[in-house]
CHARMM-style PDB file with segment names, atoms N, HN, CA, C and O in Angstrom:
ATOM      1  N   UNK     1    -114.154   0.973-162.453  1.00  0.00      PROA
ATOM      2  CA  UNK     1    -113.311   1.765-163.310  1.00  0.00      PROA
ATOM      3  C   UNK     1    -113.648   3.245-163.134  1.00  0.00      PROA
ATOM      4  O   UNK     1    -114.830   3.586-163.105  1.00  0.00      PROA
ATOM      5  N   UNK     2    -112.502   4.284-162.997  1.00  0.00      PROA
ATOM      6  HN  UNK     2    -111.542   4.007-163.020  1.00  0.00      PROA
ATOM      7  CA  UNK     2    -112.872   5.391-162.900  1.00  0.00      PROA
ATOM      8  C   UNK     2    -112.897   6.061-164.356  1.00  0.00      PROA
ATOM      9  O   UNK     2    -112.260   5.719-165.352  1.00  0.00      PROA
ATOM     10  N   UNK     3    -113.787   7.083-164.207  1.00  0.00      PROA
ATOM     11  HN  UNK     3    -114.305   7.361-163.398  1.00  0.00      PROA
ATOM     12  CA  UNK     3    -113.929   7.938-165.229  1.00  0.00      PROA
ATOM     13  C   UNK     3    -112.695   8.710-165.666  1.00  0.00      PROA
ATOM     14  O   UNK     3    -111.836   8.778-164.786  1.00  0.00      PROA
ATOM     15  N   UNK     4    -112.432   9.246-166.692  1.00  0.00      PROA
ATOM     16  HN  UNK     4    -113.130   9.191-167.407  1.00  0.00      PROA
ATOM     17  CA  UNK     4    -111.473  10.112-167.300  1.00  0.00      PROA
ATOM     18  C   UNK     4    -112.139  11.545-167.393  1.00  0.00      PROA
ATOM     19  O   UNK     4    -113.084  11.820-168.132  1.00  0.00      PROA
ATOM     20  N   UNK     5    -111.615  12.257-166.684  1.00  0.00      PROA
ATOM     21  HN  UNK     5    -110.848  12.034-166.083  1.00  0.00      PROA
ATOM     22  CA  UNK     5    -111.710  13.821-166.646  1.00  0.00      PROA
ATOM     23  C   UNK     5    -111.652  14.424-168.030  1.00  0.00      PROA
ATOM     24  O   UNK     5    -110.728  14.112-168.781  1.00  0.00      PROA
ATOM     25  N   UNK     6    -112.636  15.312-168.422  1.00  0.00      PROA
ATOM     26  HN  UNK     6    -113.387  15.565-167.812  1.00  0.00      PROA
ATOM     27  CA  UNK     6    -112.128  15.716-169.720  1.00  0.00      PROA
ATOM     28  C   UNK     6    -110.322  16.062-170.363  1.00  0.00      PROA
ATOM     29  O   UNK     6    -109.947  16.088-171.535  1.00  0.00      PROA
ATOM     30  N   UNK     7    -109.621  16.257-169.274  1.00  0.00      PROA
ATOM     31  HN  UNK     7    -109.925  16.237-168.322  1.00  0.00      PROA
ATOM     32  CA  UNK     7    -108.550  16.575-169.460  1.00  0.00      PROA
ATOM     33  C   UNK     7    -107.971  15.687-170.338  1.00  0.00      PROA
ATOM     34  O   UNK     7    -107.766  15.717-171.551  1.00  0.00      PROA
ATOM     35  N   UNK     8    -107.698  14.694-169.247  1.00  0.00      PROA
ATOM     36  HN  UNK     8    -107.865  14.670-168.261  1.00  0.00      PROA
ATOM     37  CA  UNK     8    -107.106  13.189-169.351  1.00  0.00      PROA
ATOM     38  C   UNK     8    -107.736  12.648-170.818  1.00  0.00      PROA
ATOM     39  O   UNK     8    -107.052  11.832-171.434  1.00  0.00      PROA
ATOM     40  N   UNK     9    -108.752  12.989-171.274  1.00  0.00      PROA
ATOM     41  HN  UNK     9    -109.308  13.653-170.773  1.00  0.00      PROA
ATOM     42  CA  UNK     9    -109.254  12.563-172.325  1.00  0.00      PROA
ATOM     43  C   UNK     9    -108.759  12.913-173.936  1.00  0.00      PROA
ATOM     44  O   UNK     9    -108.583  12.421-175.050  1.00  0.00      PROA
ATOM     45  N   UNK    10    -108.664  14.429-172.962  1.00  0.00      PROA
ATOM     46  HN  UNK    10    -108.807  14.829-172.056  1.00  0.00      PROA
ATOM     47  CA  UNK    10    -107.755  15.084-174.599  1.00  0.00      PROA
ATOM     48  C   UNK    10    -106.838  14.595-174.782  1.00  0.00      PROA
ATOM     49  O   UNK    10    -106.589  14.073-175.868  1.00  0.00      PROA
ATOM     50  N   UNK    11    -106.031  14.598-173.787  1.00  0.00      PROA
ATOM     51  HN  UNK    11    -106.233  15.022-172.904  1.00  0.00      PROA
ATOM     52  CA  UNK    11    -104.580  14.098-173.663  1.00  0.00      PROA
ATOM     53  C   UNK    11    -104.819  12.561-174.257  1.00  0.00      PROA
ATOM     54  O   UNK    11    -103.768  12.165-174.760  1.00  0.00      PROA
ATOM     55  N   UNK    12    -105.308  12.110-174.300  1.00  0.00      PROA
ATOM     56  HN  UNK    12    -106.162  12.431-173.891  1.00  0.00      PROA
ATOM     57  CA  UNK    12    -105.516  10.404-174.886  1.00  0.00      PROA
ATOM     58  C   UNK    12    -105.716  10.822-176.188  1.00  0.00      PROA
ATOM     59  O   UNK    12    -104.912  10.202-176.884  1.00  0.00      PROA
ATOM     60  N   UNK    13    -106.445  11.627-176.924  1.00  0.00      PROA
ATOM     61  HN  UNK    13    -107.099  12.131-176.359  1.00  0.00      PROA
ATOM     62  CA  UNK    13    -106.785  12.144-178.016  1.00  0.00      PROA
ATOM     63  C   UNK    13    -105.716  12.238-178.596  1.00  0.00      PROA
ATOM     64  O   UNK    13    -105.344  11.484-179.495  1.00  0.00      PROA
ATOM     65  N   UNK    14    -104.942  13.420-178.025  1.00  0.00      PROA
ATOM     66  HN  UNK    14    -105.244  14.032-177.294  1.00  0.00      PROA
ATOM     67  CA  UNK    14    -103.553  14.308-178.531  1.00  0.00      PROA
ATOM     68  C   UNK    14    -102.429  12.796-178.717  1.00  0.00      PROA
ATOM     69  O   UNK    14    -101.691  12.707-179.698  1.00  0.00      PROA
ATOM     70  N   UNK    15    -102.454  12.151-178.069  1.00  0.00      PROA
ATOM     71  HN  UNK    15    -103.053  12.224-177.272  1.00  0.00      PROA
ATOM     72  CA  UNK    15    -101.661  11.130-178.370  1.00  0.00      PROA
ATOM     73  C   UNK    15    -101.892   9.895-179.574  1.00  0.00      PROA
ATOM     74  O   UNK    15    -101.064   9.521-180.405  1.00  0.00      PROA
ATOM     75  N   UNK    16    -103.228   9.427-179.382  1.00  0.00      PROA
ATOM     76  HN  UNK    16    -103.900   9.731-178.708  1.00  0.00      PROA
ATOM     77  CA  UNK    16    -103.683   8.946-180.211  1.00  0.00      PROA
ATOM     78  C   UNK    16    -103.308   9.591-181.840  1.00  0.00      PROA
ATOM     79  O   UNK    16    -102.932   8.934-182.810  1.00  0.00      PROA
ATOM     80  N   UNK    17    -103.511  10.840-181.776  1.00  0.00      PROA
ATOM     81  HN  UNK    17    -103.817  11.374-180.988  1.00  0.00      PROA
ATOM     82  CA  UNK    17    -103.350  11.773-183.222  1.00  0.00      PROA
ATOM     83  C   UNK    17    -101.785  11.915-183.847  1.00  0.00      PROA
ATOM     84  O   UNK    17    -101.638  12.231-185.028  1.00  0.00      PROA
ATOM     85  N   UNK    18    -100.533  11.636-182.890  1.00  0.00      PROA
ATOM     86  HN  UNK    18    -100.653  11.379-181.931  1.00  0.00      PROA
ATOM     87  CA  UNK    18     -99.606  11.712-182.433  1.00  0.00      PROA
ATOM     88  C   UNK    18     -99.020  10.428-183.614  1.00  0.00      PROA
ATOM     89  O   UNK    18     -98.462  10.463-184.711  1.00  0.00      PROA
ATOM     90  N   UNK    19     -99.581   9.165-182.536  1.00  0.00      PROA
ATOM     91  HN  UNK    19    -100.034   9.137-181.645  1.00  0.00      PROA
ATOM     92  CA  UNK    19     -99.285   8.192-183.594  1.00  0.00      PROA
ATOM     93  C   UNK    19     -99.764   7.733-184.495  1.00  0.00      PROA
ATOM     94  O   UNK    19     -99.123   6.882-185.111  1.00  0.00      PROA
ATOM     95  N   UNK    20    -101.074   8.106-184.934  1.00  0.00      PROA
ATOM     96  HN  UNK    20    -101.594   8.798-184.433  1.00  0.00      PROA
ATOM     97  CA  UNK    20    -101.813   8.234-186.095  1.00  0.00      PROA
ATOM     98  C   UNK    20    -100.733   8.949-187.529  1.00  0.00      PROA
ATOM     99  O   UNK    20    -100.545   8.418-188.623  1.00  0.00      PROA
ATOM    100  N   UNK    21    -100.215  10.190-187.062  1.00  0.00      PROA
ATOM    101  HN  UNK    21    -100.368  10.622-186.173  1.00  0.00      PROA
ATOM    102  CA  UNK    21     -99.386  11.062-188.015  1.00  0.00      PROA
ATOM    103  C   UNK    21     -97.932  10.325-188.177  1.00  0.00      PROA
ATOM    104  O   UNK    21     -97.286  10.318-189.225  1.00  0.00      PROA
ATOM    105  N   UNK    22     -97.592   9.794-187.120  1.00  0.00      PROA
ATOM    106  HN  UNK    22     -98.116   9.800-186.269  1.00  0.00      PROA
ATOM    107  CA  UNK    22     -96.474   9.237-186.833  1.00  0.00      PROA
ATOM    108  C   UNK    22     -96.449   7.822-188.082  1.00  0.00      PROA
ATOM    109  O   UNK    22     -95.510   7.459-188.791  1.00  0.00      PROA
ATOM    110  N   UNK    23     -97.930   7.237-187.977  1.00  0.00      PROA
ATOM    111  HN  UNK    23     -98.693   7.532-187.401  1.00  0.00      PROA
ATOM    112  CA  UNK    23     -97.902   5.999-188.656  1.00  0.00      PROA
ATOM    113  C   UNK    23     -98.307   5.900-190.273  1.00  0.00      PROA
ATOM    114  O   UNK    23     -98.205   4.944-191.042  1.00  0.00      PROA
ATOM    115  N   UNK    24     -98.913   7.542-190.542  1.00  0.00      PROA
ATOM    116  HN  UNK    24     -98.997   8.318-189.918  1.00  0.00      PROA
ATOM    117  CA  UNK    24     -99.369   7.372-191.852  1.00  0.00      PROA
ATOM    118  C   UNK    24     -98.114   8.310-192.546  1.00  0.00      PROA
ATOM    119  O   UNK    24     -98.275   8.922-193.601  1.00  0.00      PROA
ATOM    120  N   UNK    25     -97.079   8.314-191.915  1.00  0.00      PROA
ATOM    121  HN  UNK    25     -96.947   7.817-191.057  1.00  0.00      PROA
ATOM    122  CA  UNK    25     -95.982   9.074-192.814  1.00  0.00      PROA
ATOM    123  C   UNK    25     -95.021   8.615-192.533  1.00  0.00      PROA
ATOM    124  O   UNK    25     -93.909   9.059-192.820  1.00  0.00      PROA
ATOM    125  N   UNK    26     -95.336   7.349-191.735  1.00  0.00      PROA
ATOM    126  HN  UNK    26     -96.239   6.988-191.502  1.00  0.00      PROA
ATOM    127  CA  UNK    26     -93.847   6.887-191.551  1.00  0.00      PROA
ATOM    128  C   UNK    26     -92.290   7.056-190.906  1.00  0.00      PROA
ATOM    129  O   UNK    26     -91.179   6.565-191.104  1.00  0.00      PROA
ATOM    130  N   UNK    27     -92.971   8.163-189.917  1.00  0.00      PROA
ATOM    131  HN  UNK    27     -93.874   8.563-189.757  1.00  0.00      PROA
ATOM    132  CA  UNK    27     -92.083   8.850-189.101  1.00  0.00      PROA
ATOM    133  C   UNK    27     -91.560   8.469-187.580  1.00  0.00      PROA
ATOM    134  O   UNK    27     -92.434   8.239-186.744  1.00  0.00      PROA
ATOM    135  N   UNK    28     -90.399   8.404-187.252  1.00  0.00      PROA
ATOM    136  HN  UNK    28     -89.689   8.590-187.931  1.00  0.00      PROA
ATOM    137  CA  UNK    28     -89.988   8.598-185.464  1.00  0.00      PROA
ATOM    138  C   UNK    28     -90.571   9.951-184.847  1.00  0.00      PROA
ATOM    139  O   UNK    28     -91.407  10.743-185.282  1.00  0.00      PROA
ATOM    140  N   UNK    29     -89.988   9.929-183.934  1.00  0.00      PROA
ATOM    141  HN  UNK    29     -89.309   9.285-183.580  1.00  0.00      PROA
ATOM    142  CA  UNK    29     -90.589  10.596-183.068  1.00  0.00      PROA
ATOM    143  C   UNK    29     -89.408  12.049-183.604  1.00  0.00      PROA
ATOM    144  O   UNK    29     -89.691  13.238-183.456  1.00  0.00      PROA
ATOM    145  N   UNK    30     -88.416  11.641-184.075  1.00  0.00      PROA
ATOM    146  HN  UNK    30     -88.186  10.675-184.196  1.00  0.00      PROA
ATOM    147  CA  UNK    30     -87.255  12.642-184.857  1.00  0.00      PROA
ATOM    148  C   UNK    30     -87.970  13.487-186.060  1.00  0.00      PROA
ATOM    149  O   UNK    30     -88.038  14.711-186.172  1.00  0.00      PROA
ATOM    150  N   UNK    31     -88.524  12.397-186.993  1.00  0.00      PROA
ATOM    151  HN  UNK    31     -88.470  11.402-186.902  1.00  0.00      PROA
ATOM    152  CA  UNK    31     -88.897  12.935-188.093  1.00  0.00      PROA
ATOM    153  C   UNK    31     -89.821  13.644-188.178  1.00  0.00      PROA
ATOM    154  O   UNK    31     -89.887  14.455-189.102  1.00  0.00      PROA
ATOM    155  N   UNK    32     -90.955  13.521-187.083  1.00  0.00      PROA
ATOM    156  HN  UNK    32     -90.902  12.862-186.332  1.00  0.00      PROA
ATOM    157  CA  UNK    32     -92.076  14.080-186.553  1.00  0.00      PROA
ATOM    158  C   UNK    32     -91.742  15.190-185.801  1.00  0.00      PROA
ATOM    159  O   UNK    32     -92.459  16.077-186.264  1.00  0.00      PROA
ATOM    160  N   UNK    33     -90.864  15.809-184.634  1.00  0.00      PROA
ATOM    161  HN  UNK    33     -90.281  15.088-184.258  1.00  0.00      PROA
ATOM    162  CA  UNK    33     -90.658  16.627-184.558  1.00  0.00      PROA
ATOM    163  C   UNK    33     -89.947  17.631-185.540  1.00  0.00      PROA
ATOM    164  O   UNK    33     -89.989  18.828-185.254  1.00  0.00      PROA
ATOM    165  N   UNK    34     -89.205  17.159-186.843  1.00  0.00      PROA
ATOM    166  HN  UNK    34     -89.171  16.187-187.075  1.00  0.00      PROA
ATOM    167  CA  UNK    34     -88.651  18.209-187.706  1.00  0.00      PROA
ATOM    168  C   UNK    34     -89.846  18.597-188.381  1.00  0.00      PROA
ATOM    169  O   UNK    34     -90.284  19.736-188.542  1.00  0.00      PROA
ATOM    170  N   UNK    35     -90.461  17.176-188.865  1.00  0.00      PROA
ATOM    171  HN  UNK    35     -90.105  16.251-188.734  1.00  0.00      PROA
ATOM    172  CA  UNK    35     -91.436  17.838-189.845  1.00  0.00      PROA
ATOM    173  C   UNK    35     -92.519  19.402-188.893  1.00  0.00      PROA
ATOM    174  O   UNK    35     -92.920  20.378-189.527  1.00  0.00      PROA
ATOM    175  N   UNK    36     -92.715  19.245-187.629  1.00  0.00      PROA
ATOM    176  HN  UNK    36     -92.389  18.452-187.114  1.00  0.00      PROA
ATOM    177  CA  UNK    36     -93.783  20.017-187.074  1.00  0.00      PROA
ATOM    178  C   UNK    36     -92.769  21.685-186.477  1.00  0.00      PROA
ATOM    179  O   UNK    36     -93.168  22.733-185.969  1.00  0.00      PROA
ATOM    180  N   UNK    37     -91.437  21.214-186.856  1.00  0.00      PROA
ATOM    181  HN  UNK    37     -91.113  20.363-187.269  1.00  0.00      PROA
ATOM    182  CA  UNK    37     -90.684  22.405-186.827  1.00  0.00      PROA
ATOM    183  C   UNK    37     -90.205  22.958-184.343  1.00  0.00      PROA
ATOM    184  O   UNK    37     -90.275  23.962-183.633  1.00  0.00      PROA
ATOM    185  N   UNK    38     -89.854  21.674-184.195  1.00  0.00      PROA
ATOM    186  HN  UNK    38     -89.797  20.858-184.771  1.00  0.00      PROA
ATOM    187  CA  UNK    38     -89.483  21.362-182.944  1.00  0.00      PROA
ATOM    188  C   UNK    38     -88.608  20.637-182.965  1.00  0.00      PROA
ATOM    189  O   UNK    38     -88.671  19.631-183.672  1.00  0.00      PROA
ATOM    190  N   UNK    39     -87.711  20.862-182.335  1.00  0.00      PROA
ATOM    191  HN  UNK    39     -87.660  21.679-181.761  1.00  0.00      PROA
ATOM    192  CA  UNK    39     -85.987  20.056-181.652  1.00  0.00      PROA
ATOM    193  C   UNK    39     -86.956  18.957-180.755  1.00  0.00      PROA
ATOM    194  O   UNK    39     -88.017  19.084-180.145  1.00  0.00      PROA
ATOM    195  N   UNK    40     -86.073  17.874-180.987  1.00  0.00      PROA
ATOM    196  HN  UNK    40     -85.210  17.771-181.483  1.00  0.00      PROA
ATOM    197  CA  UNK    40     -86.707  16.338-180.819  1.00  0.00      PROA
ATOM    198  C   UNK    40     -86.652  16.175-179.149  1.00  0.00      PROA
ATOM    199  O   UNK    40     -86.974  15.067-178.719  1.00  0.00      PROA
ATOM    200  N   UNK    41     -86.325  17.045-178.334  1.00  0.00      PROA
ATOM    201  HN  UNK    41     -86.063  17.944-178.683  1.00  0.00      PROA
ATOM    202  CA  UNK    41     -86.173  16.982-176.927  1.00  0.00      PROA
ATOM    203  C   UNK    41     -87.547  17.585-176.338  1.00  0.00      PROA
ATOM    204  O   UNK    41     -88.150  17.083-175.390  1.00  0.00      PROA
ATOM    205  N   UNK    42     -87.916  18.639-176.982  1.00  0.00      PROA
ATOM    206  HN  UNK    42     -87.425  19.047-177.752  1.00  0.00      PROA
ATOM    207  CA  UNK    42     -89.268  19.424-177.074  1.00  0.00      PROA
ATOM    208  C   UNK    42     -90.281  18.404-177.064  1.00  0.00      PROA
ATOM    209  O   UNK    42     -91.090  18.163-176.168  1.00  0.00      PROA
ATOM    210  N   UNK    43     -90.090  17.671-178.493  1.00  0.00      PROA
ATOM    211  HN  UNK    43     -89.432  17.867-179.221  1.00  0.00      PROA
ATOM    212  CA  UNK    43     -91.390  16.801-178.193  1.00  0.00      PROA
ATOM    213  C   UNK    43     -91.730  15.770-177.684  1.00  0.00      PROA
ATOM    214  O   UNK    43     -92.857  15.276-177.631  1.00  0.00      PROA
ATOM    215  N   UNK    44     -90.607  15.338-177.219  1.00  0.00      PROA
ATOM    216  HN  UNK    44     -89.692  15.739-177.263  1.00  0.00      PROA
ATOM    217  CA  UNK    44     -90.703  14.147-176.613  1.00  0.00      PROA
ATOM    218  C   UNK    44     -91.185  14.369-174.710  1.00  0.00      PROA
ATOM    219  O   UNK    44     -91.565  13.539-173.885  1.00  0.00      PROA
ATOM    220  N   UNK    45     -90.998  15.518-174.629  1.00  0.00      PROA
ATOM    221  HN  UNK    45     -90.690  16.193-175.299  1.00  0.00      PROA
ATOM    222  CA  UNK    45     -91.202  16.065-173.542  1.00  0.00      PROA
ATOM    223  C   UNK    45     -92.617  16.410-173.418  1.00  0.00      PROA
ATOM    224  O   UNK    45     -93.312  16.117-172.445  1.00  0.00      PROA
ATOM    225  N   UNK    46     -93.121  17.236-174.760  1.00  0.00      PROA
ATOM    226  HN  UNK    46     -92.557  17.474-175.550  1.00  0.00      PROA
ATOM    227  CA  UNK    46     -94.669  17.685-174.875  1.00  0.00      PROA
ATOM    228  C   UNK    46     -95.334  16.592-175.304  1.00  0.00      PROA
ATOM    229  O   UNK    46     -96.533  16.810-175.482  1.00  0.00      PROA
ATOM    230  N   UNK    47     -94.848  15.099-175.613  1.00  0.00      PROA
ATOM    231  HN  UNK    47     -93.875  14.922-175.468  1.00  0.00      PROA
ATOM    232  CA  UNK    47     -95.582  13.882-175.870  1.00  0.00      PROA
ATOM    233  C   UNK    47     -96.238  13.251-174.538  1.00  0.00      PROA
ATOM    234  O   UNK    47     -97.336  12.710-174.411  1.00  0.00      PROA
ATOM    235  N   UNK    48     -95.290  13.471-173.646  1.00  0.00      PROA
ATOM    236  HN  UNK    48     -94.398  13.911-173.750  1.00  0.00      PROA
ATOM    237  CA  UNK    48     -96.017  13.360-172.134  1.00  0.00      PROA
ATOM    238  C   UNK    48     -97.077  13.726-171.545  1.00  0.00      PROA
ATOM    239  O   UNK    48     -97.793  13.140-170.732  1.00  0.00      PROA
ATOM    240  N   UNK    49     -97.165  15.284-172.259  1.00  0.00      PROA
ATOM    241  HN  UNK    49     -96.584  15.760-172.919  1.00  0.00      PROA
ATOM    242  CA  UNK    49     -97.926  16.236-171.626  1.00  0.00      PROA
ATOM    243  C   UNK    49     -98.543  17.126-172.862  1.00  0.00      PROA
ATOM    244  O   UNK    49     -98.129  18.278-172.991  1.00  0.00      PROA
ATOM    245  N   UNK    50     -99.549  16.595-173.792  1.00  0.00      PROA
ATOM    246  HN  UNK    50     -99.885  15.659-173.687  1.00  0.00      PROA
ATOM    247  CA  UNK    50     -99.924  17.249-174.671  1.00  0.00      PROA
ATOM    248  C   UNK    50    -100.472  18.378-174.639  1.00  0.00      PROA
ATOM    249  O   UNK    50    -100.318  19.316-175.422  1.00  0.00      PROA
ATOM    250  N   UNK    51    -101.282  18.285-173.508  1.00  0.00      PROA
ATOM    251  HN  UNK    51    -101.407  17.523-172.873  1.00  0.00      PROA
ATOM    252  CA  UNK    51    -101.447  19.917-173.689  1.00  0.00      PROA
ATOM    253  C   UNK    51    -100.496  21.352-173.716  1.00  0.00      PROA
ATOM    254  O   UNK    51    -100.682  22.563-173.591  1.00  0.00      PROA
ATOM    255  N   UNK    52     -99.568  20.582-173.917  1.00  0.00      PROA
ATOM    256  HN  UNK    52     -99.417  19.599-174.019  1.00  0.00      PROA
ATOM    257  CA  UNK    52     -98.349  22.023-173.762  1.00  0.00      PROA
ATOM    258  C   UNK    52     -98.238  22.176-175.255  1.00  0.00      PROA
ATOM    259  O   UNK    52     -97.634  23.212-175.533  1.00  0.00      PROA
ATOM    260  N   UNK    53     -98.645  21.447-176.370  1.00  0.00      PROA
ATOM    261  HN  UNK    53     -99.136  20.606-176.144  1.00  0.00      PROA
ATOM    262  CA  UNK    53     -98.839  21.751-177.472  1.00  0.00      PROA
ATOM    263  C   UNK    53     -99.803  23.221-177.796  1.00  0.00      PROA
ATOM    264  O   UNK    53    -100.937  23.581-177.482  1.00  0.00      PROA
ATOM    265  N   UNK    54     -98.565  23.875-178.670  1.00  0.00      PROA
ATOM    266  HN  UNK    54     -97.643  23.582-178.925  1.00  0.00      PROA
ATOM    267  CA  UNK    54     -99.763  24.881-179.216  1.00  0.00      PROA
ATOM    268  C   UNK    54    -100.734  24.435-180.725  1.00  0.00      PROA
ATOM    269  O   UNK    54    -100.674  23.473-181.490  1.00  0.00      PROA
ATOM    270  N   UNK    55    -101.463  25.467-180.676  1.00  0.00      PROA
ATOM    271  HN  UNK    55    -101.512  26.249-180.054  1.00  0.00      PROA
ATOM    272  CA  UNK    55    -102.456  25.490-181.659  1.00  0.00      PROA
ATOM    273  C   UNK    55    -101.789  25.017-183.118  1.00  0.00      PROA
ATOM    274  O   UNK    55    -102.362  24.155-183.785  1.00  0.00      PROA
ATOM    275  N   UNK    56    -100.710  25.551-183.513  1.00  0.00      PROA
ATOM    276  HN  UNK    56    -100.245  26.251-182.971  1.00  0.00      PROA
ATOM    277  CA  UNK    56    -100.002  25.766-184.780  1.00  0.00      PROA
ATOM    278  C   UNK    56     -99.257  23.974-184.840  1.00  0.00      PROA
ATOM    279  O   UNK    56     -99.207  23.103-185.709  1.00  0.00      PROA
ATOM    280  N   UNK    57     -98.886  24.063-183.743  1.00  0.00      PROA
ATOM    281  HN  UNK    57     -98.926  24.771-183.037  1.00  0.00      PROA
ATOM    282  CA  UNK    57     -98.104  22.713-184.039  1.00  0.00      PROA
ATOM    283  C   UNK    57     -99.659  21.460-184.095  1.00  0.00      PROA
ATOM    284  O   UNK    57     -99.719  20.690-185.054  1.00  0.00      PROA
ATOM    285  N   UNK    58    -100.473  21.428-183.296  1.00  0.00      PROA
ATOM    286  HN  UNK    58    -100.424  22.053-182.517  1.00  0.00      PROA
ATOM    287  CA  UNK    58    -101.760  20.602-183.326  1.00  0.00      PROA
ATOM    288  C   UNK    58    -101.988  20.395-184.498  1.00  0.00      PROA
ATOM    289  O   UNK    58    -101.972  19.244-184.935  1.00  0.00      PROA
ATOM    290  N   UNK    59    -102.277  21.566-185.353  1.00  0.00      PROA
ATOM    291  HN  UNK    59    -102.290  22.501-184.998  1.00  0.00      PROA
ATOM    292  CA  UNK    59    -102.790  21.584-186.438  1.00  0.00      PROA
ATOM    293  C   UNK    59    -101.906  21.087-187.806  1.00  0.00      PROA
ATOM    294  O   UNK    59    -102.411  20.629-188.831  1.00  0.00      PROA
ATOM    295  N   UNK    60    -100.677  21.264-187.591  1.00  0.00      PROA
ATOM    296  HN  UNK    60    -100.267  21.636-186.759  1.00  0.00      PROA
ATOM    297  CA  UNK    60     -99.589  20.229-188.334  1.00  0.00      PROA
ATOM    298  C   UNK    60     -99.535  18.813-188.004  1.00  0.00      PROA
ATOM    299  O   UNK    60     -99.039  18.042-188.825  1.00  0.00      PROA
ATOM    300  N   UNK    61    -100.172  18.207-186.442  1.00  0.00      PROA
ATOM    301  HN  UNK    61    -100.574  18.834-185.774  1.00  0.00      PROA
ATOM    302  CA  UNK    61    -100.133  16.944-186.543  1.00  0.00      PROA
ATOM    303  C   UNK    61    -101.365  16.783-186.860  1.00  0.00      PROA
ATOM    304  O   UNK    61    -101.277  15.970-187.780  1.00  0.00      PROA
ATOM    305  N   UNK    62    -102.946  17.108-186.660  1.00  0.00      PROA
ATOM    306  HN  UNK    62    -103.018  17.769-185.913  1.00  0.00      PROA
ATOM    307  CA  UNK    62    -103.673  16.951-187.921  1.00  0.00      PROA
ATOM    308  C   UNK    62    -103.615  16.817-189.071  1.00  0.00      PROA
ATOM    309  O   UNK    62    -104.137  15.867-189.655  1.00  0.00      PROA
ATOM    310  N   UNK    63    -102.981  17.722-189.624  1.00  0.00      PROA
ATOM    311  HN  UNK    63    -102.557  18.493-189.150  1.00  0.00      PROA
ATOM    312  CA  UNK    63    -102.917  17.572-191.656  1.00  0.00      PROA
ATOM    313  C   UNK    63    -102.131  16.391-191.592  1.00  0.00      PROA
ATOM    314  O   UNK    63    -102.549  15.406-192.201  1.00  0.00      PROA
ATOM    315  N   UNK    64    -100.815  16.301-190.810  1.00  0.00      PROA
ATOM    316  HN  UNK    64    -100.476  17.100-190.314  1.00  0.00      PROA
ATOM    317  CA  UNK    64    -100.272  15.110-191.090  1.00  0.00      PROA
ATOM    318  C   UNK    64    -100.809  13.442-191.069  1.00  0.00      PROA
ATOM    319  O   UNK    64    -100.473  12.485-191.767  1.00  0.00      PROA
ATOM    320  N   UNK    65    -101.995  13.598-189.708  1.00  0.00      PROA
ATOM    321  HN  UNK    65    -102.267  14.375-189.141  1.00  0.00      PROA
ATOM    322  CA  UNK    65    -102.572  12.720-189.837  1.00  0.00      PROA
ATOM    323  C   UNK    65    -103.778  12.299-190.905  1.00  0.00      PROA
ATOM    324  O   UNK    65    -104.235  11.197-191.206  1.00  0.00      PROA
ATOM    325  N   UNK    66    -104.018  13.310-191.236  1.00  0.00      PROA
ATOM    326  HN  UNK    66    -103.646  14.205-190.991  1.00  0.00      PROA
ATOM    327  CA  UNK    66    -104.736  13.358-192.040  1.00  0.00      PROA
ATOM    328  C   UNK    66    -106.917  13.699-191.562  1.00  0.00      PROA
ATOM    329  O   UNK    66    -107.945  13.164-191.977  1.00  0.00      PROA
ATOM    330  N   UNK    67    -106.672  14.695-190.661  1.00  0.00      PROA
ATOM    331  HN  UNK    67    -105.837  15.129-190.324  1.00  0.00      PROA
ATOM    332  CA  UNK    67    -107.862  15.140-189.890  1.00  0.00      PROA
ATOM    333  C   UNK    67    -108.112  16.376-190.218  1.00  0.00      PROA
ATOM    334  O   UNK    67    -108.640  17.074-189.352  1.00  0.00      PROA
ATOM    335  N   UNK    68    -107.861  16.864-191.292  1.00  0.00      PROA
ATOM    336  HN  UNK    68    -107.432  16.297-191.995  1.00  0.00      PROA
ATOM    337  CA  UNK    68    -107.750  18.082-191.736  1.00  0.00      PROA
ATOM    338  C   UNK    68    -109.373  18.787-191.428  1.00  0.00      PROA
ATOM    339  O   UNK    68    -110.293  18.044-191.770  1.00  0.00      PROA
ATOM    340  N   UNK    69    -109.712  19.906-190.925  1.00  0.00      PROA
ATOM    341  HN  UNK    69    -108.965  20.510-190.647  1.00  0.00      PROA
ATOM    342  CA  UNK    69    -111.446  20.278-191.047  1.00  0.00      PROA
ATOM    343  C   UNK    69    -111.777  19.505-189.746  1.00  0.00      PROA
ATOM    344  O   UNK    69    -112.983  19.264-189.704  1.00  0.00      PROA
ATOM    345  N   UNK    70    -111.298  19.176-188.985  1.00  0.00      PROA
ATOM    346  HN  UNK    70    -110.318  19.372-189.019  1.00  0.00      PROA
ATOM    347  CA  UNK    70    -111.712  18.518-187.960  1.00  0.00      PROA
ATOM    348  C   UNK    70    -112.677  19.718-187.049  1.00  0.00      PROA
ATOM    349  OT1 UNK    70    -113.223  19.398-185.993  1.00  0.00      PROA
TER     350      UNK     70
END
């Protein structure tokens, strides 16, 4: 088994956190992009590729997930 590059790791992270927020509020991938203030084409696009997430939106799917102080 190969190792995961730190990259690849965040990116597992960022997703993981993704549907974490997704699952404790009960949201699509629709409701989740309004709530974080992104057109639903945006994120479904930056769900691929999390690191294209900025800081501001991260930190809205934290609180949402509930990782607040992380």
């Amino acid at each position: 088994m190969l190792k995961k590059n730190y990259y690849r790791r965040r990116e597992d992270d960022m997703k993981i956190l993704i549907a974490t927020a997704k699952t404790r509020n009960n949201l699509t991938n629709e409701g989740l992009a309004k709530r974080i203030g992104m057109p639903v084409n945006t994120f479904n696009k930056k769900t691929c590729h999390p690191g294209l997430f900025r800081c501001s939106q991260l930190w809205l799917l934290e609180e949402l997930a509930g990782k607040e102080g992380v």
